[in-house]
GUPANU-341527 format. One record per residue (C-alpha): x, y, z; residue in one letter. Coordinates in nm, 3 decimals, padded with zeros to 5 digits. Each point is the difference from the previous one (the first is absolute). Layout:
REC       px       py       pz  code
REC        X        Y        Z     A
...
end
This chain:
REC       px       py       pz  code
REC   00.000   00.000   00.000     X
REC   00.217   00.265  -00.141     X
REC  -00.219   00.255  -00.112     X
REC  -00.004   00.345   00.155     X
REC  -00.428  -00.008  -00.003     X
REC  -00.044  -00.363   00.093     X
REC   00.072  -00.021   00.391     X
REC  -00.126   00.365   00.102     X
REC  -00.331  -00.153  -00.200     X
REC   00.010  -00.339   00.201     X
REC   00.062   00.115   00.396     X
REC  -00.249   00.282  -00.097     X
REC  -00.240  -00.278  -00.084     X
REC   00.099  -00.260   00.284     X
REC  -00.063   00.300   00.255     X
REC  -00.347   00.088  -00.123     X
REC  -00.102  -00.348   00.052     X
REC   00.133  -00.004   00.309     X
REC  -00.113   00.365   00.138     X
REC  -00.355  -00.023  -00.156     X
REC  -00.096  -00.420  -00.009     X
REC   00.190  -00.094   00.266     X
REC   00.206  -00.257  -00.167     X
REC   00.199  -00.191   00.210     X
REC   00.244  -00.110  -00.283     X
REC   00.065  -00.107  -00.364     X
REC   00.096  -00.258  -00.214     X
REC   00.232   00.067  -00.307     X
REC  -00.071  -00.205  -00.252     X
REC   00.348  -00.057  -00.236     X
REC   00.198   00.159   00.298     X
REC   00.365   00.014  -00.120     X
REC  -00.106   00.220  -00.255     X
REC  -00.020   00.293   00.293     X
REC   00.343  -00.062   00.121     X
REC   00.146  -00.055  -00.395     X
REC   00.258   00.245  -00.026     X
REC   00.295   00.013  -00.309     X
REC   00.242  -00.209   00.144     X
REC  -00.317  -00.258   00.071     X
REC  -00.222  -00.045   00.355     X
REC   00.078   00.169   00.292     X
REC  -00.143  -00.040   00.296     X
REC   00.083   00.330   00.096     X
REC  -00.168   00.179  -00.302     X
REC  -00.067   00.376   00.107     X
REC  -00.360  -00.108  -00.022     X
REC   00.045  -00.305   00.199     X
REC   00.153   00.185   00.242     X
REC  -00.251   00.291   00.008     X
REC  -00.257  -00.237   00.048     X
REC   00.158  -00.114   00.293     X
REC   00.099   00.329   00.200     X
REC  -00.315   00.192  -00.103     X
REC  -00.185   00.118   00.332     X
REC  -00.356  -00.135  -00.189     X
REC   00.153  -00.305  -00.140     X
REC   00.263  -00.107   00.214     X
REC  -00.247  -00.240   00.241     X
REC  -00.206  -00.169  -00.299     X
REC  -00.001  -00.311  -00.055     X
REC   00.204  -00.014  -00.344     X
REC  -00.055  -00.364  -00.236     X
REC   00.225  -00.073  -00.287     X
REC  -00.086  -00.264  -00.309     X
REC   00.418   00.007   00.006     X
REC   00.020  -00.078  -00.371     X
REC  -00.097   00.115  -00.363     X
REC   00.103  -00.022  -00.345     X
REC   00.251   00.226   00.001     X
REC   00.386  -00.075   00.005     X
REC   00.136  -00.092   00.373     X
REC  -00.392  -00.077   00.030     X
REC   00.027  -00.288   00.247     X
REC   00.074   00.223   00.379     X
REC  -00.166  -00.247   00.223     X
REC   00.153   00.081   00.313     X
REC   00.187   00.302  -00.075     X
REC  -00.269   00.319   00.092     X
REC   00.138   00.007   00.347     X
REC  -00.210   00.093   00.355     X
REC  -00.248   00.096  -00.015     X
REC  -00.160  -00.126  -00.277     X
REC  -00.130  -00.334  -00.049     X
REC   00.001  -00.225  -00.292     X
REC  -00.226  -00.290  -00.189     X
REC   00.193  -00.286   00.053     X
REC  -00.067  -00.206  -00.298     X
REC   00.247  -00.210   00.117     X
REC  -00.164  -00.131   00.300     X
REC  -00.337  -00.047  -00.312     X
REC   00.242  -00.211  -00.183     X
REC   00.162  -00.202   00.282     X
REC  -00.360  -00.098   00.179     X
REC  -00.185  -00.081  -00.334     X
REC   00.263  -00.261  -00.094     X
REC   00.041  -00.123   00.342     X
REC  -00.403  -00.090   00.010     X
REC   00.044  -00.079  -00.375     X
REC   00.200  -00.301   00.181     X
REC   00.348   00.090  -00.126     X
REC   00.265  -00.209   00.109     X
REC   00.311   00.192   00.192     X
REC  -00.265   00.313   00.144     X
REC   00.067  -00.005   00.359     X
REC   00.256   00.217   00.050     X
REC  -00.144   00.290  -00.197     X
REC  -00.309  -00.068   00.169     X
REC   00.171   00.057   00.343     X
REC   00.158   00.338  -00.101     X
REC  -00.294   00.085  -00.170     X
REC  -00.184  -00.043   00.340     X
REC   00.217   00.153   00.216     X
REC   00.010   00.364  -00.191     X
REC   00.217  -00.055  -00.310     X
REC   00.324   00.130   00.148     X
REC   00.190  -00.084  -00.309     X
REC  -00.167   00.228  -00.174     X
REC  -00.090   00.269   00.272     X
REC   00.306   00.103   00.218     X
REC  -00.005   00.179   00.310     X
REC  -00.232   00.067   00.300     X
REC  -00.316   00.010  -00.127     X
REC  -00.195  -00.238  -00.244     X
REC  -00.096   00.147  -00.305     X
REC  -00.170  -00.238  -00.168     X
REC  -00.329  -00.002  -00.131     X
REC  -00.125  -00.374  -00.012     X
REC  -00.245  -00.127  -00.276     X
REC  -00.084  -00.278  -00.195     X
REC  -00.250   00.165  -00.262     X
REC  -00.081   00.333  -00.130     X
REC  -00.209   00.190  -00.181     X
REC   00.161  -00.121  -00.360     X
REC   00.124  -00.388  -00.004     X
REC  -00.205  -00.279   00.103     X
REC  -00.227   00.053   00.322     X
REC   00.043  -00.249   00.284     X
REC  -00.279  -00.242  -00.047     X
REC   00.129   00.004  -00.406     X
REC   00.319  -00.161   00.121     X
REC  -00.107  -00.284   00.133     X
REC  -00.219  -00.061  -00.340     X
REC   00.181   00.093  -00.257     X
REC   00.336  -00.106  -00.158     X
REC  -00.064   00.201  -00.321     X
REC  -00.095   00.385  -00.002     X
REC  -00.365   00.014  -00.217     X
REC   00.017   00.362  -00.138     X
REC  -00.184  -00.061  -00.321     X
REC  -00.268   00.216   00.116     X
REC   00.254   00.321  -00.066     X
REC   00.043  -00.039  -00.362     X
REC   00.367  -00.122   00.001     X
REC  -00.053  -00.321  -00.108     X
REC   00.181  -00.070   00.338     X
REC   00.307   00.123  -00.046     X
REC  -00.062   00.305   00.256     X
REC   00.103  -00.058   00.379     X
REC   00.250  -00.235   00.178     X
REC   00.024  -00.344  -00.146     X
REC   00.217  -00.104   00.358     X
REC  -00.248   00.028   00.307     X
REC   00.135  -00.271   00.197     X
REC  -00.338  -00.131   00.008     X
REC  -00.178  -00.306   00.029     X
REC  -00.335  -00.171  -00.074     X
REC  -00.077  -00.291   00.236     X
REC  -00.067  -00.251  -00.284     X
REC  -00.280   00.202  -00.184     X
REC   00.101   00.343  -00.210     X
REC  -00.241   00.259   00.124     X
REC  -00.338  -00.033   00.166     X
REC  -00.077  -00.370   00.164     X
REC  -00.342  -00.148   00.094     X
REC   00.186  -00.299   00.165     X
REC  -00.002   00.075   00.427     X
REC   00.353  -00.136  -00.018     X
REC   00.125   00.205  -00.228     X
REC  -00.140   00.301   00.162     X
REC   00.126  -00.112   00.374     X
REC   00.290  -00.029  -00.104     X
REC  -00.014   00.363  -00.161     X
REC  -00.131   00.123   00.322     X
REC   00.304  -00.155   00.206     X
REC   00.246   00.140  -00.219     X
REC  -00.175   00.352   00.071     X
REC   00.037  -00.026   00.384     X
REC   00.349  -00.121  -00.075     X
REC   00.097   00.298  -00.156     X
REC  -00.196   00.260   00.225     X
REC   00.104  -00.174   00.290     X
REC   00.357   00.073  -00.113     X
REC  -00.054   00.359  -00.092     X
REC  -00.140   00.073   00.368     X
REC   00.292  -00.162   00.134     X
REC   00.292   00.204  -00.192     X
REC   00.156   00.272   00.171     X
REC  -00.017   00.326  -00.199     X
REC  -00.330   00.153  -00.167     X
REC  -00.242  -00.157  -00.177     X
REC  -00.187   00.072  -00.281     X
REC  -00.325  -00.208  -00.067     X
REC  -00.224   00.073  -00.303     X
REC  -00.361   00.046   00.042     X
REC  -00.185  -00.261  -00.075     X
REC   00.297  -00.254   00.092     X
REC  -00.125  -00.071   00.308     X
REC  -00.300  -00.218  -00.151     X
REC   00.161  -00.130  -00.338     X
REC  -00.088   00.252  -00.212     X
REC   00.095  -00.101  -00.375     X
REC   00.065   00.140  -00.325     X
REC  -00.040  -00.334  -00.199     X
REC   00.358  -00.025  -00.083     X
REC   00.021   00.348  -00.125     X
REC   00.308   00.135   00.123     X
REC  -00.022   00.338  -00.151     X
REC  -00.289   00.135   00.018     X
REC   00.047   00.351   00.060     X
REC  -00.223   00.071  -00.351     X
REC  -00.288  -00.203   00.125     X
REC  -00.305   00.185   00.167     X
REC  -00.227  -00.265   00.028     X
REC  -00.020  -00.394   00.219     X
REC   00.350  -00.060  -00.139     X
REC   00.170   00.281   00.286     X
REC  -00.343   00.116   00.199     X
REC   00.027  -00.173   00.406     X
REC  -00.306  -00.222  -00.071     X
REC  -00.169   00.037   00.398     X
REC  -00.244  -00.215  -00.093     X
REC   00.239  -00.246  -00.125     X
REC   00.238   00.004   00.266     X
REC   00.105  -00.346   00.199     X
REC  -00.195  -00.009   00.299     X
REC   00.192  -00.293   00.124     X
REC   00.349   00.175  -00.012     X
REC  -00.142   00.343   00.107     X
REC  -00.115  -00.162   00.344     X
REC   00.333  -00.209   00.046     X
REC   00.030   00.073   00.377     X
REC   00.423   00.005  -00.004     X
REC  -00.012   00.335  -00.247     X
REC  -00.170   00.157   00.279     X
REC   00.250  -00.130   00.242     X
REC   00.305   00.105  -00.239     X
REC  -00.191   00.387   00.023     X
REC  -00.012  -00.001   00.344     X
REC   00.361  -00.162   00.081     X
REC   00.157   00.283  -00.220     X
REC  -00.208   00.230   00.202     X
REC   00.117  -00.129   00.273     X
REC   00.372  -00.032  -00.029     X
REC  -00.009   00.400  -00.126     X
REC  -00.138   00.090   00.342     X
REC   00.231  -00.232   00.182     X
REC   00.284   00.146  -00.159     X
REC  -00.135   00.374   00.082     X
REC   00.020  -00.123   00.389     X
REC   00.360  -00.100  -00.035     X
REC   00.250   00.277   00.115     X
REC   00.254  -00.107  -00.292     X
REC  -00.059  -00.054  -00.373     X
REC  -00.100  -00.413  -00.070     X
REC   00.255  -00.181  -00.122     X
REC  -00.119  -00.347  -00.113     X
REC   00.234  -00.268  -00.018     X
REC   00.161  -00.343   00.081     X
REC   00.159  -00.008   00.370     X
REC   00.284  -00.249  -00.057     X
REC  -00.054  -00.180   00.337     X
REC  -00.390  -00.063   00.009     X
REC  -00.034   00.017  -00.384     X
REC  -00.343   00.163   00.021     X
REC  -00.159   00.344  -00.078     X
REC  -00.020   00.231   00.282     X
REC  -00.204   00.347   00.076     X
REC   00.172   00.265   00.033     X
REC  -00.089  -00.034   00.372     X
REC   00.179  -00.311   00.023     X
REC  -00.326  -00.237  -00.020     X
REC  -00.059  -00.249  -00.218     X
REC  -00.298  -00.026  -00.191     X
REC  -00.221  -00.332  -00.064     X
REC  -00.130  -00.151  -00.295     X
REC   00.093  -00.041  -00.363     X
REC  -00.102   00.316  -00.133     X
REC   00.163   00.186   00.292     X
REC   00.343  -00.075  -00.075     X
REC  -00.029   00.121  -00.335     X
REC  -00.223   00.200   00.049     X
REC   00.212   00.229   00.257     X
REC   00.212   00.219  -00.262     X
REC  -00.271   00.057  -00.228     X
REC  -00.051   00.397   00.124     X
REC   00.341   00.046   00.047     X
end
């Protein structure tokens, strides 16, 4: 962002929103391009930096998509505190460990715990998510191996052809109660494991009770059933699944137990014991506790 009009034009916009709506922050879709300088990104751009030292700006919560088509375009982990970052890493990594890839583990576990190869330093930047708002949506990965985009007039050629995606047997919708259990496990699976990360996460509406596309994994020119959130339509079954409600409130928790503590939480492995531990030095029971307790850190 090099142009002398450009960044007066953006923080003039950013504080608007934020003086007269009340936004509490903003995502920046294709993100490097506001740090691109001559020499390439920087993450200390003059209007990366103005956004963070402007008396308006400076406490907003600031979300980067950390790549784009540009050259350098790939920054994931490079915009710096404060800002956090889509993590398509952790996407990738959790979609082909639930695909059933073989050799997953490992990236699983850092993946869990914060992605600190990616995200150095104090605080944990990440911004945890396994679909969006263009791709595949949740309950479509767990039925399709194939994007279905036919509908868009691209003879499907438009969209990702690798969604690390699978179908359960059957390619796309399933009478057989099998079939569709087995759909609904995977979908706990993988918002069981979202819940537990530590970072932020980012859930799409209509995820939360397998909302689908039919396959269509770009469908950002479709105004119609193809990308509407069909209430009507939603799964019941999945939407009442007691444990999502028990993820909600065990983030919940953990953020307030965490607020209580005197020092910052600091999740981790104590080498004697070999089990998590609060930051007031108990240890929390159940499954879902010990993953759960860095997920608001």
């Amino acid at each position: 962002m090099q142009s002398a009009d450009g960044p007066p034009l953006i923080l003039d916009s950013l504080r608007y929103f934020v003086t007269q709506a009340g936004v509490d922050g903003f995502r920046f879709d294709l993100g490097p391009a506001l740090g691109r300088m001559a020499h390439g990104f920087d993450p200390r751009a003059p209007l990366l930096e103005a956004m963070r030292t402007d008396p308006i700006l400076a406490d907003r919560v600031m979300i980067a998509e950390p790549w784009d088509i540009g050259p350098g375009g790939y920054q994931l982990g490079q915009f710096g505190d404060p800002w956090l970052e889509w993590n398509d890493r952790y996407r990738d990594d959790m979609r082909r460990f639930w695909r059933g890839d073989a050799g997953m583990l490992g990236a699983v576990a850092t993946r869990l715990a914060g992605s600190s190869d990616i995200f150095r330093g104090e605080t944990t930047r990440t911004v945890n998510f396994l679909a969006a708002h263009d791709g595949f949506t949740l309950a479509d990965l767990a039925a399709y191996e194939q994007r279905h985009n036919h509908a868009n007039g691209e003879e499907n050629r438009d969209g990702h052809g690798d969604n690390l995606s699978w179908n359960n047997g059957v390619e796309g919708s399933s009478d057989d109660p099998a079939v569709q259990a087995a759909r609904r496990r995977d979908g706990r699976a993988l918002l069981a494991t979202l819940f537990c990360s530590r970072g932020t996460i980012m859930l799409t509406a209509g995820d939360e009770f397998g909302r689908t596309q039919q396959g269509n994994n770009n469908a950002y020119a479709q105004d119609n059933a193809i990308s509407w959130v069909d209430w009507a339509g939603r799964d019941t079954v999945l939407e009442a699944e007691p444990l999502r409600w028990r993820l909600c409130g065990r983030r919940m928790w953990i953020w307030a137990a965490r607020r209580s503590c005197r020092r910052p939480m600091s999740p981790g492995w104590t080498r004697a014991g070999q089990h998590w531990a609060l930051c007031n030095g108990k240890t929390p029971s159940g499954v879902v506790s010990r993953y759960a307790i860095g997920a608001a850190g």
